[in-house]
C-alpha positions, 0 to 999 in steps of 0.5 A: 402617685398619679391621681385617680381621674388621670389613671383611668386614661393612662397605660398601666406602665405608667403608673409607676413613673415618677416623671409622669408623676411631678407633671400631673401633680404640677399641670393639676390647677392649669387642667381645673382652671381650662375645665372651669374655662370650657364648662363656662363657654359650654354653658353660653351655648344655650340661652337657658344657662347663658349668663355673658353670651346671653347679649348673643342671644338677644341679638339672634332673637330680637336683633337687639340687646334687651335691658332687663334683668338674666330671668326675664331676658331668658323668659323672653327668649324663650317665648319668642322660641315658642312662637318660631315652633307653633300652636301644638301640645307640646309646646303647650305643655312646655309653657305650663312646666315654664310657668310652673315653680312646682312643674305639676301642671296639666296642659287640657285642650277643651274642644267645646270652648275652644281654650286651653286649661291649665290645671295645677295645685293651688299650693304652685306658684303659677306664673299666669302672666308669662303662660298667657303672654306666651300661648297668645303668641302663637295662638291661632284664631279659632282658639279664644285663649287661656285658662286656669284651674287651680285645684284642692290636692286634699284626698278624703278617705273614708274608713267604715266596717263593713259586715258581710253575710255569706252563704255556702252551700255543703258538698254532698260528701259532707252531708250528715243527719240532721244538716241543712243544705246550707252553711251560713257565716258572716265575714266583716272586712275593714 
């Protein structure tokens, strides 16, 4: 039988042929092995999930090969990318998610001090080496730099009984002997 991931390609008449079989189940481990192969050379194409194409990179990025380790070539890349695309929010905010092991940031731009805050859970592992190497980069002068602002995630709720005095009046409809004009009951919400 011809497996399942060649069928959806294949006419129905060729379901049932034996030859097509043999050579399916024969070119099976030659087709995994160029899958792998292509998979391997796609990821090279991006400096992000470049392991032996990462020499091309550096050489686009700095003319020369960088002796470090896969993490901080690729850290360096990206920050050079960075100062190539400019001072604006997004490439802002992008450094923060980068610096980021948890990606809660929040990129504020305080106009008053004329810096850039990043606030993040005091729990994150924040990277502020690679942040500030990268915001000063492309930092232009009129901004004084970087900040940080790790903050508590803890919520505080508070839990009280709350009594409630509410009045009603009656309807006319309502009215008998002896009534007063209003109706008066208490409603506790929690």
């Amino acid at each position: 039988m011809i497996p399942e991931r060649y069928r959806r390609m294949l006419p129905p008449q060729w379901y049932e042929n034996g030859v097509a079989e043999y050579h399916f189940e024969g070119s099976a481990e030659a087709v995994d092995a160029f899958d792998l192969q292509r998979e391997d050379i796609l990821q090279q194409f991006s400096p992000w999930s470049a392991t032996w194409g990462l020499d091309v990179w550096d050489w686009i990025y700095f003319g020369r090969k960088q002796l470090l380790s896969i993490e901080e070539r690729r850290k360096n890349i990206q920050q050079k990318h960075w100062s190539y695309l400019g001072f604006t929010p997004s490439v802002l905010r992008a450094i923060g998610l980068s610096s980021s092991s948890f990606k809660h940031v929040q990129m504020v731009e305080d106009y008053g001090k004329k810096e850039i805050r990043y606030v993040y859970p005091i729990e994150d592992r924040f990277d502020t080496k690679n942040a500030v190497q990268a915001v000063e980069r492309i930092r232009p002068v009129h901004c004084n730099g970087v900040a940080f602002e790790p903050v508590v995630s803890e919520k505080i709720v508070l839990r009280d009984v709350l009594v409630v005095g509410i009045k009603e009046y009656h309807k006319v409809s309502e009215f008998r002997v002896g009534m007063t004009p209003i109706k008066r009951y208490e409603e506790v919400v929690k």
